[in-house]
NUZAPA-128796 format. One record per atom (N, C-alpha, C, CB): residue in three letters; atom name; z, y, x. Coordinates in steps of 0.1 Angstrom, whole numbers. Glycine has a CB too. Example, Ala and Ser with C-alpha at 12.3 -4.5 7.8 and 13.67 -1.06 7.14 Angstrom:
<sites>
SITE;res;atom;z;y;x
SITE;ALA;N;78;-57;132
SITE;ALA;CA;78;-45;123
SITE;ALA;C;78;-33;132
SITE;ALA;CB;90;-45;113
SITE;SER;N;71;-22;128
SITE;SER;CA;71;-11;137
SITE;SER;C;79;0;129
SITE;SER;CB;57;-6;141
</sites>
This chain:
<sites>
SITE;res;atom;z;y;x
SITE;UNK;N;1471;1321;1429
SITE;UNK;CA;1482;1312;1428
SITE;UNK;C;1485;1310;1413
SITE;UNK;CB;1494;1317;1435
SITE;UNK;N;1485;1298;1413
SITE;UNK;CA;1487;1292;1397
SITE;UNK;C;1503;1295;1396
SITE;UNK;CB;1483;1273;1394
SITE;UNK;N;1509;1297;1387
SITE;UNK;CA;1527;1293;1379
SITE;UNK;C;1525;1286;1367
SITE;UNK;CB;1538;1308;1372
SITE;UNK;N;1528;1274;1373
SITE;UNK;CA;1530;1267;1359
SITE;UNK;C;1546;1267;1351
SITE;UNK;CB;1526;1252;1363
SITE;UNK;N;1549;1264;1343
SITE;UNK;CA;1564;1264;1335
SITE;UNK;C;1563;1250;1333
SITE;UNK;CB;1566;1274;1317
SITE;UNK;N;1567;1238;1338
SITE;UNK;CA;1571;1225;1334
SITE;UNK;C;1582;1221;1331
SITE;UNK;CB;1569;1217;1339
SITE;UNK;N;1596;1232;1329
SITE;UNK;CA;1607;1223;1329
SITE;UNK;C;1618;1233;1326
SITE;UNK;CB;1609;1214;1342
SITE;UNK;N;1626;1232;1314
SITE;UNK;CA;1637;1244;1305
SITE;UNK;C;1650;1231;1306
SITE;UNK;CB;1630;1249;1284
SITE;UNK;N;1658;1239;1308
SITE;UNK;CA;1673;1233;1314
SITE;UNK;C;1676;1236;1302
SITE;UNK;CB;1682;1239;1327
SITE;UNK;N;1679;1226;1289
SITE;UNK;CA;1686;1229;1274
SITE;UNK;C;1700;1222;1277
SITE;UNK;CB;1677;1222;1258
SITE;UNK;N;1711;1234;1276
SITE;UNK;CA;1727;1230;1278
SITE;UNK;C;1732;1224;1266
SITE;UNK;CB;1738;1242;1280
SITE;UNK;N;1738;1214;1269
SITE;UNK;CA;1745;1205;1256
SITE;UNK;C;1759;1197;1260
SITE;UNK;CB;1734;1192;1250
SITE;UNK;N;1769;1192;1253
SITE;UNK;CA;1776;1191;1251
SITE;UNK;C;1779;1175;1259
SITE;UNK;CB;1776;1194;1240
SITE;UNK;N;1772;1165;1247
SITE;UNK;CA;1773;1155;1252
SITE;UNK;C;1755;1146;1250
SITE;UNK;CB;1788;1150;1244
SITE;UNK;N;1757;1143;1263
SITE;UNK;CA;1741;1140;1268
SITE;UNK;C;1737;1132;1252
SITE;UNK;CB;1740;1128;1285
SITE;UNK;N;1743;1118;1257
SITE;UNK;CA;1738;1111;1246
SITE;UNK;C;1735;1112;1234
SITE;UNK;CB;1742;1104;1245
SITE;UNK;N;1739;1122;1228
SITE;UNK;CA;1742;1127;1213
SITE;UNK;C;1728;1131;1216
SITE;UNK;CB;1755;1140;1207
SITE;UNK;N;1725;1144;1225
SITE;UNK;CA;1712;1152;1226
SITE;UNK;C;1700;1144;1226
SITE;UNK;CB;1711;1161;1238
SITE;UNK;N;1703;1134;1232
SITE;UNK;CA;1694;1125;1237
SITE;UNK;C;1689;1120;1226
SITE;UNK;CB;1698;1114;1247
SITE;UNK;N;1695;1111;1218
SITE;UNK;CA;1697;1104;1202
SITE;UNK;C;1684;1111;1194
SITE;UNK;CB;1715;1110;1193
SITE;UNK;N;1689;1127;1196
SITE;UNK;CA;1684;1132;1187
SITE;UNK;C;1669;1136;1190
SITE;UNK;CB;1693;1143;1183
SITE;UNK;N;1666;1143;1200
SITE;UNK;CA;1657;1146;1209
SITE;UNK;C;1645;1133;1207
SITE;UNK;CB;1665;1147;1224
SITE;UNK;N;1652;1119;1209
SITE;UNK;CA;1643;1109;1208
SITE;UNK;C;1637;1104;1191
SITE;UNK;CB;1651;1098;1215
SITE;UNK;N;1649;1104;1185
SITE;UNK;CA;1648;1098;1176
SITE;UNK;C;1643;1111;1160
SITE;UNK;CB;1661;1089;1177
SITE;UNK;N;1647;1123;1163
SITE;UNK;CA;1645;1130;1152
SITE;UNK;C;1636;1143;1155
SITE;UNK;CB;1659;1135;1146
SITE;UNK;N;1635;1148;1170
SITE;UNK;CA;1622;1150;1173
SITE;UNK;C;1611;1147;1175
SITE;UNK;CB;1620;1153;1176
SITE;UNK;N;1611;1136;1179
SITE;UNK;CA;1603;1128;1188
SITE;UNK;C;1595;1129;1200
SITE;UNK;CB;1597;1125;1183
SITE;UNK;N;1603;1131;1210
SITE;UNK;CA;1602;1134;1221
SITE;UNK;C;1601;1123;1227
SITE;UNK;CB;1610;1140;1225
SITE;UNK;N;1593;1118;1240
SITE;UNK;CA;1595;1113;1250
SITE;UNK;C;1602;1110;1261
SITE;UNK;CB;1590;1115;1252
SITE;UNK;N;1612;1104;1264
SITE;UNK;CA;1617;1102;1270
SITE;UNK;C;1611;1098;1288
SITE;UNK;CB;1623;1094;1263
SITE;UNK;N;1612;1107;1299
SITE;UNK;CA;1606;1107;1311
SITE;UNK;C;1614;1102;1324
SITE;UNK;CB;1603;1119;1314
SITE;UNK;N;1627;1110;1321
SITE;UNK;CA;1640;1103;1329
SITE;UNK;C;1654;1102;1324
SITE;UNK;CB;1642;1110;1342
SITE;UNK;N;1661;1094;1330
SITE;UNK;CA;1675;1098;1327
SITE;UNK;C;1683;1092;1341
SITE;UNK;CB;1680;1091;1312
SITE;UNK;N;1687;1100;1345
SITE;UNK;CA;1692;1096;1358
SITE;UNK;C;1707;1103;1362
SITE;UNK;CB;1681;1100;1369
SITE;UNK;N;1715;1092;1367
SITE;UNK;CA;1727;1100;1370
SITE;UNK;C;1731;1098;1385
SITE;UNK;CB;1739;1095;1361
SITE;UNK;N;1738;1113;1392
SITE;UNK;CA;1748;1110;1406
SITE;UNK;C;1759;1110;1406
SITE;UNK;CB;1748;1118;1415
SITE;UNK;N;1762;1101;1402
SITE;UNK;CA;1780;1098;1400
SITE;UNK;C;1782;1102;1387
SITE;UNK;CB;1791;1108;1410
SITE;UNK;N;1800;1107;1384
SITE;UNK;CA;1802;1106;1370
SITE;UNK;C;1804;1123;1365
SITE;UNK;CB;1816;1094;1367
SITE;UNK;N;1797;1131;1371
SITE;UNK;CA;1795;1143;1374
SITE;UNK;C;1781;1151;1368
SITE;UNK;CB;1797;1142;1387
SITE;UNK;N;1773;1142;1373
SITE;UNK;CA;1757;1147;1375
SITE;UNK;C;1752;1140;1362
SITE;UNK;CB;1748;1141;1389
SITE;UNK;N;1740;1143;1357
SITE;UNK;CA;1730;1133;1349
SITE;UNK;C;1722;1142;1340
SITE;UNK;CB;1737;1121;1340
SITE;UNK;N;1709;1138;1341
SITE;UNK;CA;1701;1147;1336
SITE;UNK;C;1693;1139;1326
SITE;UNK;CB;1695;1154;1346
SITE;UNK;N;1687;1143;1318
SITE;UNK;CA;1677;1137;1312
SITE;UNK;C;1664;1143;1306
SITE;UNK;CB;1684;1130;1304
SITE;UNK;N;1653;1141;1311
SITE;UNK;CA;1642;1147;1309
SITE;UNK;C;1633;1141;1301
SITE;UNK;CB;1636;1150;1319
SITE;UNK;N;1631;1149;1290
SITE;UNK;CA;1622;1145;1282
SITE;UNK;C;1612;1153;1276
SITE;UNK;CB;1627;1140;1276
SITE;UNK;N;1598;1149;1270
SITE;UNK;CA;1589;1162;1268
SITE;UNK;C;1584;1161;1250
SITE;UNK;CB;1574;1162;1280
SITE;UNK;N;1581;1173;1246
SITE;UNK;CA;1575;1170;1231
SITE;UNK;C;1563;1161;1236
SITE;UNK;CB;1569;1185;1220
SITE;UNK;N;1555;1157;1225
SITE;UNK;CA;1543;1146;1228
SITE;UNK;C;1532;1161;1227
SITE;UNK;CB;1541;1129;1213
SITE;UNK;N;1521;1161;1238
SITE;UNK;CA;1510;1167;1241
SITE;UNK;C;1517;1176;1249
SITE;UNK;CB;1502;1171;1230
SITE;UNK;N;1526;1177;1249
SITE;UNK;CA;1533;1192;1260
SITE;UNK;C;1530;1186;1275
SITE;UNK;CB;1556;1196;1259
SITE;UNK;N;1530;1199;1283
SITE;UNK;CA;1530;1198;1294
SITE;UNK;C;1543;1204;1304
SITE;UNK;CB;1519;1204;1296
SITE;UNK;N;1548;1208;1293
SITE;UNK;CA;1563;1214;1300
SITE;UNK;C;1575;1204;1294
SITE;UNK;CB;1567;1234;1294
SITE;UNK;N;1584;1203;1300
SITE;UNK;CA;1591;1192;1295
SITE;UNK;C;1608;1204;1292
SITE;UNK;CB;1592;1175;1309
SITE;UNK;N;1614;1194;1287
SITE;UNK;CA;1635;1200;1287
SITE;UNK;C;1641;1190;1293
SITE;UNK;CB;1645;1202;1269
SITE;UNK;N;1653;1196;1299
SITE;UNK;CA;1662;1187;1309
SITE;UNK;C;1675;1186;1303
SITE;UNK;CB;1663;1192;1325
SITE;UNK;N;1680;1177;1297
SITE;UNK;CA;1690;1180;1288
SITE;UNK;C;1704;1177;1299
SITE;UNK;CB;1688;1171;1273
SITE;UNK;N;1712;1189;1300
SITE;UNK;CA;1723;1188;1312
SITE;UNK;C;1736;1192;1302
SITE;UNK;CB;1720;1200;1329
SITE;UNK;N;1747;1182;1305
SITE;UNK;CA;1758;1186;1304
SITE;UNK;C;1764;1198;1306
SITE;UNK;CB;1761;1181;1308
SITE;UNK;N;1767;1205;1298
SITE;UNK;CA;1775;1221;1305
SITE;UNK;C;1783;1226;1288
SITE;UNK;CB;1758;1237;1314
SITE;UNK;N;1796;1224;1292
SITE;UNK;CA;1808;1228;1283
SITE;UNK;C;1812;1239;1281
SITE;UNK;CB;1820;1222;1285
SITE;UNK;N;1804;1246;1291
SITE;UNK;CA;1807;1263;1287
SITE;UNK;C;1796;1273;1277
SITE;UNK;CB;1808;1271;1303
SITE;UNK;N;1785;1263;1277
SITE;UNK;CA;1773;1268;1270
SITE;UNK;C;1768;1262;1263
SITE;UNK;CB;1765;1272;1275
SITE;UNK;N;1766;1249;1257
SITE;UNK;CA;1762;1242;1251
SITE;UNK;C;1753;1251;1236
SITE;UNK;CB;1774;1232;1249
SITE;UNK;N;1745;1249;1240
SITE;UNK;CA;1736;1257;1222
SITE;UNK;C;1735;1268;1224
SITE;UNK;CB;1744;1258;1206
SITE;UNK;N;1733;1275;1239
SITE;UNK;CA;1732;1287;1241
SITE;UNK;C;1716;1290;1242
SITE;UNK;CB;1741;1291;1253
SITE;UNK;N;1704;1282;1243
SITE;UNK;CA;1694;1283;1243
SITE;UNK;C;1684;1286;1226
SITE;UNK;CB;1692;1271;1250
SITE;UNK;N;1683;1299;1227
SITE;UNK;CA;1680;1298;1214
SITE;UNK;C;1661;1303;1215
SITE;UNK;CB;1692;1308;1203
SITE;UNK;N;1653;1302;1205
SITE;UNK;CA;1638;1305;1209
SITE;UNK;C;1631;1298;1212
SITE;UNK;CB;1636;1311;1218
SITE;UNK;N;1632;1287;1214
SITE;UNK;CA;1623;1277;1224
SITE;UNK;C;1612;1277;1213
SITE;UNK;CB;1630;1259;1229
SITE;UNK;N;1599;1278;1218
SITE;UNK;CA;1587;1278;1208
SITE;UNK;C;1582;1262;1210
SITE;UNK;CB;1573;1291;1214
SITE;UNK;N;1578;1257;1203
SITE;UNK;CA;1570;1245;1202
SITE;UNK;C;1552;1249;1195
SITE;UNK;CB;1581;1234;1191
SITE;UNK;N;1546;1244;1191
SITE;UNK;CA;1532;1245;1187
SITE;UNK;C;1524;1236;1185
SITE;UNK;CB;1527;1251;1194
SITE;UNK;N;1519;1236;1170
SITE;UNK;CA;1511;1224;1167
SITE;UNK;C;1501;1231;1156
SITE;UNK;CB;1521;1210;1160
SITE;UNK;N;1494;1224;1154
SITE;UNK;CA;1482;1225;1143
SITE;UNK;C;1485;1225;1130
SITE;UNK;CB;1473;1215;1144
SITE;UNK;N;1493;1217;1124
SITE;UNK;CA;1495;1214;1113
SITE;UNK;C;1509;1216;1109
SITE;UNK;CB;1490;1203;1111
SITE;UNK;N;1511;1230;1108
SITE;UNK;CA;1527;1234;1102
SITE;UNK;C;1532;1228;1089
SITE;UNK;CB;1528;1251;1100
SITE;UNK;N;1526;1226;1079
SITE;UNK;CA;1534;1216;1073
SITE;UNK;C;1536;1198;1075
SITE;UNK;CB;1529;1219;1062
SITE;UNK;N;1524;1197;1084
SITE;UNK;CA;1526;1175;1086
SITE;UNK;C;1538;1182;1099
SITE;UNK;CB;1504;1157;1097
SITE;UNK;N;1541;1193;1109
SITE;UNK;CA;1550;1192;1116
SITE;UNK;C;1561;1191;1106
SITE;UNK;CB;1550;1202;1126
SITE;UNK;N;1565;1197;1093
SITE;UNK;CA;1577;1199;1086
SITE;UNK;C;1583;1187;1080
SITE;UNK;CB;1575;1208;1076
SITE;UNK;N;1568;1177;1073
SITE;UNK;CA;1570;1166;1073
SITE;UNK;C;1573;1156;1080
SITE;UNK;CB;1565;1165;1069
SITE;UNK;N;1569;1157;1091
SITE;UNK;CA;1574;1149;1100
SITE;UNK;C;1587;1150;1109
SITE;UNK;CB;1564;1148;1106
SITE;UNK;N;1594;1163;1110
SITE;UNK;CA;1607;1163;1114
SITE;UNK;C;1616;1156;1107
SITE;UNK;CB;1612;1174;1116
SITE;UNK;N;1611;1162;1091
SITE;UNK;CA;1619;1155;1079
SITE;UNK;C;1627;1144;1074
SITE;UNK;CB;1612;1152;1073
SITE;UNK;N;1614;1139;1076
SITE;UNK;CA;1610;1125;1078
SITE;UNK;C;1622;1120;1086
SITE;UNK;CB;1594;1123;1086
SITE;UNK;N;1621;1119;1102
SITE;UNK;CA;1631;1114;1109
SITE;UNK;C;1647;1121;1108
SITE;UNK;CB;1626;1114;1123
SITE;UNK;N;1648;1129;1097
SITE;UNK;CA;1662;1130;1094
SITE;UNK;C;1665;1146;1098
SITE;UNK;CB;1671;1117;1104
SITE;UNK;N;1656;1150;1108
SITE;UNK;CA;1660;1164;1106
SITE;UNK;C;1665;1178;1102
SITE;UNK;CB;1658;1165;1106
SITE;UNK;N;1675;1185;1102
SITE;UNK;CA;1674;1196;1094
SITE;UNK;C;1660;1205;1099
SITE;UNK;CB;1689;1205;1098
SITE;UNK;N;1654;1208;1094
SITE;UNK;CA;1646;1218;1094
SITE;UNK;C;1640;1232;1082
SITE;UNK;CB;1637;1210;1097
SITE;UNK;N;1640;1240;1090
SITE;UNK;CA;1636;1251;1075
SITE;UNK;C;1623;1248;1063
SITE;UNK;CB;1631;1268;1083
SITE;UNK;N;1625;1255;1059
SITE;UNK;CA;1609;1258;1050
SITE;UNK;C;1602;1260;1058
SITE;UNK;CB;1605;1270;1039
SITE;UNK;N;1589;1260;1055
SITE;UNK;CA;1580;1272;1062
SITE;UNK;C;1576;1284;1056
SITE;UNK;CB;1568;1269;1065
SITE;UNK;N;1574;1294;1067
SITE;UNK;CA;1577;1302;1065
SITE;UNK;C;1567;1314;1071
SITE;UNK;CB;1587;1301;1068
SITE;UNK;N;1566;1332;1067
SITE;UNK;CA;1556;1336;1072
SITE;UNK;C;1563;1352;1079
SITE;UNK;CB;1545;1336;1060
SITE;UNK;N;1556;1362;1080
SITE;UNK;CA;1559;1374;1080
SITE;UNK;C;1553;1383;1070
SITE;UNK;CB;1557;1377;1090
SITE;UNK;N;1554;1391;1068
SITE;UNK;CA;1548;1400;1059
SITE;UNK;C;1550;1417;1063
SITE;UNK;CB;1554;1396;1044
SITE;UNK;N;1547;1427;1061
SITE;UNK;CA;1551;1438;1067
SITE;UNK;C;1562;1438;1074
SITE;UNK;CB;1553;1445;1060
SITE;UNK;N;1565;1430;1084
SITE;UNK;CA;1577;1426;1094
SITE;UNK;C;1591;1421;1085
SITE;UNK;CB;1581;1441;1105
SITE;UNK;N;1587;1416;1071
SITE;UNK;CA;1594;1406;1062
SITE;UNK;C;1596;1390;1064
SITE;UNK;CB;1588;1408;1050
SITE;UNK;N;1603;1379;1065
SITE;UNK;CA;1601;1367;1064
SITE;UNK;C;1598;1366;1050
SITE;UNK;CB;1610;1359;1069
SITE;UNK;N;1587;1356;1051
SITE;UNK;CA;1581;1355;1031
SITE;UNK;C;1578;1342;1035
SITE;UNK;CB;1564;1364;1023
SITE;UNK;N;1587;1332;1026
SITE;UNK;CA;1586;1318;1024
SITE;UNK;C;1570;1313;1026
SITE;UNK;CB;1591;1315;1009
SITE;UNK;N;1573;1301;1026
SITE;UNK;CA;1552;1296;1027
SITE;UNK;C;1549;1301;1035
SITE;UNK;CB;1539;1299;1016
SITE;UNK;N;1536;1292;1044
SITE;UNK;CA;1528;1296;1052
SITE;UNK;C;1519;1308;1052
SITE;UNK;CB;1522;1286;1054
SITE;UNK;N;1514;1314;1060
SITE;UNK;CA;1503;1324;1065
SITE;UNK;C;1493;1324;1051
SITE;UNK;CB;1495;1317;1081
SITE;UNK;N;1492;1331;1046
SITE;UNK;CA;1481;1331;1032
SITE;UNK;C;1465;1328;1035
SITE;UNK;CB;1481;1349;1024
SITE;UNK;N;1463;1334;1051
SITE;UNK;CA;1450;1332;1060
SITE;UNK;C;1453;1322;1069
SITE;UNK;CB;1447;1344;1069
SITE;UNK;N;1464;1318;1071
SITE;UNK;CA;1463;1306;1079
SITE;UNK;C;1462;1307;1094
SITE;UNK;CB;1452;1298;1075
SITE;UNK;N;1466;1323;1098
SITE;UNK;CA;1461;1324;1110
SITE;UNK;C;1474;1320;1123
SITE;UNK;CB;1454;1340;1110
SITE;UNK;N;1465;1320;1134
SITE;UNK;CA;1470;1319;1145
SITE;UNK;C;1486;1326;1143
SITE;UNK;CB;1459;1326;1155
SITE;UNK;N;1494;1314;1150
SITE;UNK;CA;1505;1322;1153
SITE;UNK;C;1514;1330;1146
SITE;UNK;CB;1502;1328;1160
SITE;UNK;N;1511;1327;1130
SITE;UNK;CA;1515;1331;1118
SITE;UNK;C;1524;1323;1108
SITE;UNK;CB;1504;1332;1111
SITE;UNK;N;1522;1311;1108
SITE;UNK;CA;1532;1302;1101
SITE;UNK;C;1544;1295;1109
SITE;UNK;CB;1524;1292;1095
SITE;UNK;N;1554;1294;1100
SITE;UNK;CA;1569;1287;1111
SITE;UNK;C;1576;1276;1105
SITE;UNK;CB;1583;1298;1113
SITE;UNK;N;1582;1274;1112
SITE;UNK;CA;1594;1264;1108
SITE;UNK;C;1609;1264;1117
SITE;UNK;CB;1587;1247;1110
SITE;UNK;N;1618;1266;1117
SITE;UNK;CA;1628;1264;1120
SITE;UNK;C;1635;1253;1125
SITE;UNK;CB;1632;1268;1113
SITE;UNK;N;1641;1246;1135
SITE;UNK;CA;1649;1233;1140
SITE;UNK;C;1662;1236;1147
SITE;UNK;CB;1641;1224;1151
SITE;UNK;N;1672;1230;1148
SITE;UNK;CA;1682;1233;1163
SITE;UNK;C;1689;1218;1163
SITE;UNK;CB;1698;1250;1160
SITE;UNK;N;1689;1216;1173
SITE;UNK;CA;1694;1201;1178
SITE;UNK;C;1714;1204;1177
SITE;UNK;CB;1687;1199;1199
SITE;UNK;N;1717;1192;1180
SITE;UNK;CA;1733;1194;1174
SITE;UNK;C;1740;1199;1183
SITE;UNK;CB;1741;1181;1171
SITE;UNK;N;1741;1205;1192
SITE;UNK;CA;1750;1215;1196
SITE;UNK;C;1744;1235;1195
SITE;UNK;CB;1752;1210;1212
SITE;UNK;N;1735;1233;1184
SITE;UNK;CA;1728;1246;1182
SITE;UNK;C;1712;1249;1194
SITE;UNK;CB;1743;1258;1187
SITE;UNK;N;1713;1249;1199
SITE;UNK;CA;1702;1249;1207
SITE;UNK;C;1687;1252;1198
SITE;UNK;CB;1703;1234;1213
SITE;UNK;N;1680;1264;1195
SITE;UNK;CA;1673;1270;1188
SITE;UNK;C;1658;1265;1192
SITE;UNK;CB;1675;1283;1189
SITE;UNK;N;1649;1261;1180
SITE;UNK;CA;1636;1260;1179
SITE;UNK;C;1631;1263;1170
SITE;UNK;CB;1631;1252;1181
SITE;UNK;N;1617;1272;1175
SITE;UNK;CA;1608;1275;1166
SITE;UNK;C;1597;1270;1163
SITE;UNK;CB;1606;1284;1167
SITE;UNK;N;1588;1265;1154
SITE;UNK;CA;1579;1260;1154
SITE;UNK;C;1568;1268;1151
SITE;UNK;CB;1579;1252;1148
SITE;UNK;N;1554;1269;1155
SITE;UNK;CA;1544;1279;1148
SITE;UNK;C;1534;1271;1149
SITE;UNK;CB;1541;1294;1154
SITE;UNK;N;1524;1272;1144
SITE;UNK;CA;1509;1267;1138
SITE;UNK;C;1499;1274;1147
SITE;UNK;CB;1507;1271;1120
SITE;UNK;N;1492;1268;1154
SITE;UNK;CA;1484;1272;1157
SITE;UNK;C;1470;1263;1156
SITE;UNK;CB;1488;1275;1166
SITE;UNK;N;1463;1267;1145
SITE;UNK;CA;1455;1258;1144
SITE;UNK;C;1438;1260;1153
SITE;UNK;CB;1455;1256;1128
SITE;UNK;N;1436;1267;1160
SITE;UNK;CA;1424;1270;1165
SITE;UNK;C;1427;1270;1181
SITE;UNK;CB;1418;1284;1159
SITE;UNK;N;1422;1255;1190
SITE;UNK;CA;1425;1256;1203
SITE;UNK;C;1419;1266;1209
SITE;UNK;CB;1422;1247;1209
SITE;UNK;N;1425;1273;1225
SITE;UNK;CA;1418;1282;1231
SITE;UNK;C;1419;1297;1226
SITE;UNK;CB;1406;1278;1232
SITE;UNK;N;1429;1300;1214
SITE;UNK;CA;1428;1314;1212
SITE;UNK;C;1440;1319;1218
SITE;UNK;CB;1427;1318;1198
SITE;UNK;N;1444;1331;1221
SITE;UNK;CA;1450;1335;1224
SITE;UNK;C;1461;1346;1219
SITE;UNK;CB;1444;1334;1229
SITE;UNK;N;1458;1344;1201
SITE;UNK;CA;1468;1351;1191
SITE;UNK;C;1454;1364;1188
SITE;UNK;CB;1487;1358;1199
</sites>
């Protein structure tokens, strides 16, 4: 039996704001937005090449309580530049070192070594890492 993960419930405040940002400063895809009355409404949308999407739902008691969310791309600095770019706060990049954060990327460049930092406007935490070699597994 397969488990797939397609879908993270990120709490926020006020939809549209999330939405705004999500579309326009991460660049996300927009999949649905649908409401049941003046109660309900969700909106789903996915990074571009993902297979797992986020559902961005109203909830005033937790809003920015999602912190961790990994993302993953090849090119950890065009990802830095390109959050940038659309207005983003985003960190440096960034590495480890004897369990130290050390500015700049991975010196080897390896798997699952280099970062970047994001959080959408109600706090809501993302990490970015570099993975540049498909099919490995760290």
């Amino acid at each position: 039996m397969e488990w797939k993960l397609e879908l993270v419930v990120v709490p926020v405040y006020d939809v549209d704001r999330a939405k705004a940002f999500y579309l326009e400063q991460a660049g996300f895809d927009l999949l649905v937005d649908h409401s049941a009355g003046d109660d309900f409404r969700v909106v789903q949308m996915t990074p571009r090449g993902s297979a797992c999407s986020i559902a961005l739902m109203r909830n005033v008691e937790a809003p920015g309580s999602v912190k961790g969310l990994h993302l993953v791309v090849e090119d950890i600095e065009a990802a830095r530049t390109e959050l940038a770019a659309r207005g983003t706060e985003v960190s440096e990049i960034f590495h480890f070192d004897s369990g130290n954060q050390v500015p700049g990327p991975d010196p080897q460049r390896g798997d699952y070594s280099s970062f970047i930092e994001f959080s959408d406007p109600d706090g809501n935490g993302w990490l970015v890492q570099e993975v540049r070699h498909a099919g490995t597994t760290g």
